[in-house]
Steps between C-alpha positions, in 0.01 A plus 500: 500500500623695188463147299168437627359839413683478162364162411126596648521800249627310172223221577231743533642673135520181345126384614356799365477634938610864432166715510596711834861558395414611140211708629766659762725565210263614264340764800872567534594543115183701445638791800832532324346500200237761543764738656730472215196550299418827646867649520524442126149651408601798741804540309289555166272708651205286514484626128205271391196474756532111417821483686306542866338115436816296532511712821147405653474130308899338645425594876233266529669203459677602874150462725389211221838339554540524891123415551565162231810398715217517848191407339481184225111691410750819357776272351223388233285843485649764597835464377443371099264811494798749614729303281319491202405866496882517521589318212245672296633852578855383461376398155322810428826688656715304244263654200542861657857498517594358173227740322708738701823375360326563135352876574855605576684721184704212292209203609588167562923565564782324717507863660163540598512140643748613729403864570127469502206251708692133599329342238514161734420669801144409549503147441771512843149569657313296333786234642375569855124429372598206366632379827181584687280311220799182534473509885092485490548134295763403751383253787607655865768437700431251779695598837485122657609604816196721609708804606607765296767524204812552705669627168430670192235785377214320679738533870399883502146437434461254835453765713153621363201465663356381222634161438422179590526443856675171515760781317502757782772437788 
């Protein structure tokens, strides 16, 4: 059984079949993320008004990302939208912390590297964008069997309402 599901996984990968997983992960990725996000921005204070958008633009790759691994319509709206918003902010995040890194007495220093804003910090998020823009080119997962995944990310999901109802038990 362990096999099977292995082999059904690493064929899906390898044909390009890994939409719902990656927009699982990505919806996953983008919760941890934003959290992370927000204790580190807490811990400076919220010093710069600009640090609140990392904190409203990550969290909606989690609907975009649960609603792409349900609906194929979201997978290829709803999702690249999220994502890319992501990617730009962790772009524009990247900017703001290394013109932080500058600002700081001494400039541009192996100290303030350490002691001041990661510098690579941002781009981490704009990581979990990137997923959610790879996932919306991906072709979906095809569960042959007509019932629901008995494994993996999508297993939790079977339960909804919402899904297909050759899906629902």
């Amino acid at each position: 059984m362990a096999d099977t599901v292995i082999e059904t996984v690493v064929a899906d990968i390898r044909s390009g079949r890994f939409e719902r997983t990656l927009a699982a992960l990505t919806a996953a990725g983008a919760a941890v993320t934003a959290a992370e996000i927000y204790l580190s921005h807490d811990g400076a204070s919220f010093g710069n008004k600009l640090m609140w958008w990392p904190i409203a633009v990550v969290p909606t790759a989690i609907p975009a990302g649960i609603a792409a691994v349900v609906s194929p319509r979201a997978a290829h709206t709803v999702l690249p939208l999220a994502s890319a918003a992501i990617v730009v902010n962790g772009l524009q995040g990247t900017y703001l912390h290394w013109r932080g890194i500058r600002q700081r007495p001494g400039g541009l220093t192996r100290y303030n590297l350490e002691a001041g804003p990661p510098p690579f910090a941002p781009l981490l998020a704009s990581l979990v964008g990137g997923m959610g823009l790879l996932a919306a080119v991906l072709r979906r997962e095809s569960f042959t069997t007509g019932r629901a995944p008995t494994s993996g990310p999508l297993r939790i999901l079977a339960a909804l309402p919402v899904l297909p109802h050759r899906w629902r038990r």
